[in-house]
Each structure stands twice: as structure tokens, then as C-alpha cells.
C-alpha positions in Angstrom: 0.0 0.0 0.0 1.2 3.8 -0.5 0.7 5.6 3.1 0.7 8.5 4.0 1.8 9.5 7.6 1.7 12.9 9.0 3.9 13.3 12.1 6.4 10.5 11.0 9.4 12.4 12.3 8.5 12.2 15.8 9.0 9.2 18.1 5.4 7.2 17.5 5.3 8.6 13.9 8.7 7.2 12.8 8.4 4.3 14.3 5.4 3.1 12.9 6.9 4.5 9.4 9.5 2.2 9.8 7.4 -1.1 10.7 4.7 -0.2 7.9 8.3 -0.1 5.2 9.7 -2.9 6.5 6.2 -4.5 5.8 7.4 -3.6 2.1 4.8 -0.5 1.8 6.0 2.7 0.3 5.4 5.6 2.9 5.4 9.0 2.5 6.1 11.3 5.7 4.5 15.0 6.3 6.1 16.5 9.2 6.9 20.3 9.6 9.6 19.6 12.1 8.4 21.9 14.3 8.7 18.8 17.5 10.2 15.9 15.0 13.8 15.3 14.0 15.3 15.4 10.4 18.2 12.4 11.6 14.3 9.9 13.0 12.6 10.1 9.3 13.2 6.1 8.2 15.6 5.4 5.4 13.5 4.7 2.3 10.8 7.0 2.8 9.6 10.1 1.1 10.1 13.1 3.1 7.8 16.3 2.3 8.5 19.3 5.1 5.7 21.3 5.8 2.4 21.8 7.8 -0.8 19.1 7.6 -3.4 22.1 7.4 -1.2 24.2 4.7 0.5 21.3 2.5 -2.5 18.4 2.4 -3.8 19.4 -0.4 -0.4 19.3 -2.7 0.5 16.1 -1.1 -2.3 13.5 -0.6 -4.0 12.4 -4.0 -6.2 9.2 -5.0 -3.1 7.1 -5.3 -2.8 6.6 -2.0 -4.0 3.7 0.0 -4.5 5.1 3.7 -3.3 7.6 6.2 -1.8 7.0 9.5 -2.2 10.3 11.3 0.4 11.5 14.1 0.8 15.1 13.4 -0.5 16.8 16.6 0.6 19.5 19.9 0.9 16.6 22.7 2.1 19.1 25.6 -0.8 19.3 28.1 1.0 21.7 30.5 1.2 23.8 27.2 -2.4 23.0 26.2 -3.9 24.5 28.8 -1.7 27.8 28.6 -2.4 28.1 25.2 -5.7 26.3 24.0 -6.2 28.3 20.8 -3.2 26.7 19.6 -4.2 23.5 20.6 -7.8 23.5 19.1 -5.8 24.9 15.5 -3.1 22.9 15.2 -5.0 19.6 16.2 -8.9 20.2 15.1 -8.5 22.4 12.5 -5.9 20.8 11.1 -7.3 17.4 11.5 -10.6 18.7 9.7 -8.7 19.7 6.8 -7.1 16.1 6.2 -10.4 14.7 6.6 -12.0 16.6 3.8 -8.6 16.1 1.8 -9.1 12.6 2.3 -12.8 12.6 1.3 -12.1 14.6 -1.7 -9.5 12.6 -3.2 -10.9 9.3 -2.0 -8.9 7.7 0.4 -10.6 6.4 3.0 -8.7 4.5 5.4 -7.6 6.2 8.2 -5.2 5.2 11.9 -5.7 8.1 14.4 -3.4 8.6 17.1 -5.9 9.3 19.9 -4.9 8.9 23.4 -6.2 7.5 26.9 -6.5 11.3 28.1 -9.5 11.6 26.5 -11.1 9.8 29.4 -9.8 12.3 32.3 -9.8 11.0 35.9 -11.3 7.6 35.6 -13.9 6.5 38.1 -12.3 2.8 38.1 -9.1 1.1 36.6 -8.5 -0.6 34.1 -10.2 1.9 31.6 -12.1 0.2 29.1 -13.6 2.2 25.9 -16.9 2.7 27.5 -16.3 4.8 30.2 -17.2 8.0 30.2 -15.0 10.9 28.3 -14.2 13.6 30.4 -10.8 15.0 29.8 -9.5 17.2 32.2 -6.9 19.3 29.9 -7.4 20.8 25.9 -4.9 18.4 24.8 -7.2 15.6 25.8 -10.6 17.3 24.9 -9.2 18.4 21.3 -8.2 14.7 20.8 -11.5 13.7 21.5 -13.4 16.0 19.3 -10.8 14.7 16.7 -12.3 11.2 17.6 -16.4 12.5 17.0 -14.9 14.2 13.9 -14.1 10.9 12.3 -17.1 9.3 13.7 -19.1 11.7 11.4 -17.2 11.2 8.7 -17.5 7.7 8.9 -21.3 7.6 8.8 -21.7 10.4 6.7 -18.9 9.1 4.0 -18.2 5.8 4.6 -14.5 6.6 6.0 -13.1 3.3 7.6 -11.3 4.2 10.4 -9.5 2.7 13.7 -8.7 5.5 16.6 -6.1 4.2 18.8 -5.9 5.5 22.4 -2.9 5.0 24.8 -1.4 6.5 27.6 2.4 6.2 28.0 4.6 5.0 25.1 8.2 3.7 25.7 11.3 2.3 24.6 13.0 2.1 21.4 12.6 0.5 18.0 16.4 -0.1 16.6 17.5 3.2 15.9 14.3 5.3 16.9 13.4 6.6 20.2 12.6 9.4 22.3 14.7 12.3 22.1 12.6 15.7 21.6 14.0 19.3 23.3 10.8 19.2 25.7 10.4 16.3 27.5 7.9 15.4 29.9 8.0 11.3 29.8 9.2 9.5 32.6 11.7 7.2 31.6 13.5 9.2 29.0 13.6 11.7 31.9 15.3 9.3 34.5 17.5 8.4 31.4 19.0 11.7 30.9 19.8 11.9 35.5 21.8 8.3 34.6 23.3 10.5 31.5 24.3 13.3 33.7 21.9 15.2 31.9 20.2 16.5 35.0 21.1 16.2 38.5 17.8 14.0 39.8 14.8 12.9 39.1 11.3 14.5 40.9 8.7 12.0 42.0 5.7 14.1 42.8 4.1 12.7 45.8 5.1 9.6 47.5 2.1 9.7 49.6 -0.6 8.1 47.1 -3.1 5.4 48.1 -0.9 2.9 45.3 1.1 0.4 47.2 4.6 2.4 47.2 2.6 5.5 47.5 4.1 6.7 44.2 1.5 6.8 40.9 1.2 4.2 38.6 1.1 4.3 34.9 0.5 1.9 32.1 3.7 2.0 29.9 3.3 0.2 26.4 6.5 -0.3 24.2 6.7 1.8 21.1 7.0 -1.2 18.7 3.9 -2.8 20.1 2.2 0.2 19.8 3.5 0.3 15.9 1.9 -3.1 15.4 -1.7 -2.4 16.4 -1.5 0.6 14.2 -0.7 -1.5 11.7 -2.9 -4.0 12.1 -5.7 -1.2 12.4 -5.0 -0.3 8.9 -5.3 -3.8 7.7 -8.6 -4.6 9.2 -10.9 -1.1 9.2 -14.4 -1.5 7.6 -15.9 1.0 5.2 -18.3 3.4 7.7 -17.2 2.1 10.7 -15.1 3.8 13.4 -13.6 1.9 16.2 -12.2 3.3 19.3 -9.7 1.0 21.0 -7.4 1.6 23.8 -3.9 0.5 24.1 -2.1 -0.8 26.6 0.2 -3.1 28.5 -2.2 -5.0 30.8 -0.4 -3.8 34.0 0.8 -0.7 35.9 3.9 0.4 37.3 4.7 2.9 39.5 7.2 5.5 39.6 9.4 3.9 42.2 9.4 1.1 40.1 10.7 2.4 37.0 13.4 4.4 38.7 14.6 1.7 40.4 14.6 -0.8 36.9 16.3 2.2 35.3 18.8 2.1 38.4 19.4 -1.6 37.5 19.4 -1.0 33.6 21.9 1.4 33.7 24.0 0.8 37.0 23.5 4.5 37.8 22.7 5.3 41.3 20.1 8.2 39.5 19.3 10.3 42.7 15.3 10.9 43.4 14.0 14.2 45.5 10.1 13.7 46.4 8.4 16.9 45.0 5.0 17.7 46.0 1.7 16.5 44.1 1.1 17.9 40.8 -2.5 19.1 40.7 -4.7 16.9 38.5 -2.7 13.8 39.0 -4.9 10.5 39.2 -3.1 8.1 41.7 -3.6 5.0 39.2 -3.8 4.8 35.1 -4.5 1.8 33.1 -5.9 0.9 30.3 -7.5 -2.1 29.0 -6.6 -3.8 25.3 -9.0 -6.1 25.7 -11.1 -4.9 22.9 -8.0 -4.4 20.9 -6.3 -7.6 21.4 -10.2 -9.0 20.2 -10.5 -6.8 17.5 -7.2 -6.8 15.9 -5.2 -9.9 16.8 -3.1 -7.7 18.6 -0.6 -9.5 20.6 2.0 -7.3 22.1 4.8 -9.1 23.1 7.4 -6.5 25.3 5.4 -6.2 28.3 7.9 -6.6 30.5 9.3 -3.1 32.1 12.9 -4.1 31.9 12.5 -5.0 28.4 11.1 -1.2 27.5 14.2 0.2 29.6 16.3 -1.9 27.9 15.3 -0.6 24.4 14.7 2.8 26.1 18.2 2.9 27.4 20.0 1.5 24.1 19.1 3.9 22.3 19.8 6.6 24.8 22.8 5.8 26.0 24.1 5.8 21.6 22.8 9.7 21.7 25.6 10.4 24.8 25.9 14.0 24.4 23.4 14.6 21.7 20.4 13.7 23.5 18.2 16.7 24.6 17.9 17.8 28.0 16.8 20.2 30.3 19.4 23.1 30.9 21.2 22.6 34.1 
């Protein structure tokens, strides 16, 4: 199939761009660059620089199979300082691919959604009927994305898959996390075992979780690529599915500092910070439906196993990885 996949020089992006040519399909990647990286675009694939909601229309024509759309603002600190932005650069310009799309006739379409969409949840493990109340624009612009194709679906017969997780990790060969803003938590304690940044802040070790420390569904970046895949290979004409993504289990913040600790053999000091407001003491989400609906078997569950790949690829960057200034 010819693909198009906006966002492919980020971390999620490339790394799907890279399973889907390995897969033998030709892939064409629309990224402006402004949070992807020139050197995490996959070898053999076409590179076009420039903005979804200004370059679409000279890109995406009716020889193209599908889209697998990335291309968003992800920051949620930043979302809720600057919504307008938010509701442009990820409604707008997800509007204007869909009528691209509808004009020129491809109709099959992978959304990266995410968990956020849900907010707080009321019980654990979140499961796709739960209520959507997201608590920051980030999450509420994703989930008017999500009605957006639901409309488009029934009103044009647009197959599409949305795909909602909540913490990607690790590393896929040669692609990982390395972005100038980081907010994740492993690629974080990373850079302390770097000497990239003097500790790492857990905030609150006073939560009703068994360590007291939150806990997070992490689900490795190639497993992740997979079920995008796999979306693409199995939509239906008309039909929108929601699905969430996930690793089955929870970890908590102690416990990935102290794999990282044993990953890397760095001592990686910790200073307990207070809560941060909005903070839900446990997040996980089920892949029940997905692992159902898809065939989707991920297979690097394991925590060590996403440090591992995490710290691989880190560790190569040494002194080009981003980091916070000191």
C-alpha cells in the first residue's frame, strides 16, 4: 500500500513509518519539524516538510492507499496555557485532512488518539466505555478529533480505527525518544543516569498505590506500531472503532526508577516533589477490545525489556540527547 503519515518524524510517527516499510509498503512522511527530527525520518521513505493544514492538499491524491495520522501539539502543561493553539493545530488541522481525504478518496484512516481523552477515571483498568471527560485541551481536542471521524465515517463511509494509549516507551532499533521538551518518565530518568540533569522528581510519595508513588500503564513503542498496523489492515468501510492501548499492568514511579537504576547501573538520585495538581493516583488501560479486534498481541510487556530498548538507544545519543538546561 502507498501511506501517507503525517507526524512521522517524531518518536510514534517514525516508528510506525518504519514497521509499515519494513512491511514492504512505500510511505510517504509530512512533518513540519516543528517537535520531529530530520536524523528519526526512516531510510526509504519520502520526506515532504511542511504543515498538515497548509501542504494536504499538494500532497495526498487518490493514489494513495491510507493515512496514519500523528501530526499533533501533545504538551498538556502547554495546552492549557495556550488552547487556541491546541484547538488549531489539532482540530483544525485534523478537519482539513479529513476533507482532503474525502475529496481525493482515500478512506482509510489510523488516528493517534490517546487515553486522556477519558480524564480522571472512576475505576481502573479503563475500558472504551467509560465516560470521556478529559480534564486538559490536549485531551478534549483529541476527543473532538475522535467525534470528527465518527461523522465522517457515517456520513462518508470513511473506515477508520482510533487508537488510544497513555504512556509509550522504549526504542525500535535506531528510533526513540529524544525531543527538546520532555515530559515522559523514563527518557527523563535516562538523561539523570546520563548526567543530563542532576535527579529525578517524583511528585508525591504519599498516594493510596502500594509504594505510595502513581502508577502508569507503559506500552513499548514497537507494540504500539503493530496495532497501528494492524488497524490499517482490518478497518471496515463506515465504521469507526475506538480502541485503547495498553500493556495490561501498571507500574509505578518507584518502580521504574529503580529498573532504570538496574538497567543502567546508575545510582540516579530521586527528591520527592509535591503533588502535581490533576494527578490520578492509578492509570491503566485495557486492550481487551484491541487484542479482540485486531489480533493484537504485544509481546514486550515486561518493564525491563522497554528500559532496555529505552536505554539502548539513549545511551548511543551520549551528548546529543536533549535535556533540560542545568
Amino acid at each position: 500500500m502507498k501511506l501517507l503519515v503525517t507526524g512521522g518524524a517524531g518518536y510514534v510517527g517514525g516508528v510506525c513509518a518504519t514497521v509499515l516499510l519494513e512491511r514492504g509498503h512505500e510511505v510517504v512522511i509530512l512533518d513540519d519539524l516543528s517537535t520531529g527530527n530530520r536524523d528519526g525520518i526512516p531510510e526509504g521513505a519520502t520526506f515532504i516538510e511542511g504543515d498538515v493544514a497548509t501542504k494536504i492538499g499538494d500532497v495526498l491524491d487518490s493514489t494513495f492507499d491510507g493515512v496514519l495520522h500523528f501530526a499533533a501539539r501533545s504538551l498538556v502543561g502547554e495546552s492549557v496555557e495556550k488552547p487556541g493553539e491546541y484547538w488549531q493545530g489539532n482540530v483544525v488541522t485534523s478537519l482539513t485532512l479529513l476533507d482532503a481525504m474525502r475529496s481525493t478518496g482515500v478512506d482509510n484512516l489510523v488516528f493517534s488518539s490517546t487515553a486522556a481523552t477519558y480524564g480522571e477515571p472512576e475505576q481502573v483498568p479503563i475500558t472504551e466505555d467509560m465516560p470521556t471527560r478529559p480534564t486538559n485541551t490536549y485531551g478534549a481536542t483529541k476527543l473532538a478529533i475522535d467525534h470528527a471521524i465518527t461523522s465522517y465515517a457515517k456520513a462518508h463511509g470513511l473506515a477508520a480505527t482510533s487508537l488510544r494509549y497513555f504512556n509509550v516507551a522504549g526504542a525500535y532499533g535506531s528510533a526513540g525518544e529524544n525531543r527538546v521538551v520532555e515530559t515522559h518518565l523514563i527518557p527523563l530518568v535516562l538523561q539523570v543516569a546520563l548526567g543530563h540533569r542532576e535527579d529525578i522528581k517524583v511528585f508525591g510519595d504519599d498516594w493510596p498505590t502500594p509504594d505510595g508513588t502513581c502508577v502508569r500503564d507503559y506500552i513499548h513503542v514497537a507494540d504500539l506500531a503493530d496495532a497501528h498496523v494492524l488497524a490499517l489492515e482490518t478497518n471496515s468501510a463506515g465504521v469507526h472503532r475506538i480502541l485503547n492501548l495498553g500493556s495490561g499492568e501498571g507500574f509505578s514511579v518507584r518502580e521504574v526508577i529503580d529498573v532504570c537504576r538496574e538497567v543502567t547501573g546508575h545510582p540516579i538520585p530521586d527528591v520527592i516533589a509535591p503533588r502535581r495538581a490533576g494527578d490520578p493516583a492509578v492509570l491503566v488501560a485495557s486492550s481487551s477490545k484491541a487484542i479482540d479486534e485486531l489480533g493484537w498481541s504485544p509481546s514486550r510487556t515486561d518493564l525491563r525489556t522497554v528500559v532496555e530498548d529505552a536505554w539502548a538507544f539513549t545511551s548511543n545519543l551520549g551528548d546529543r540527547a536533549h535535556s533540560a538546561p542545568r
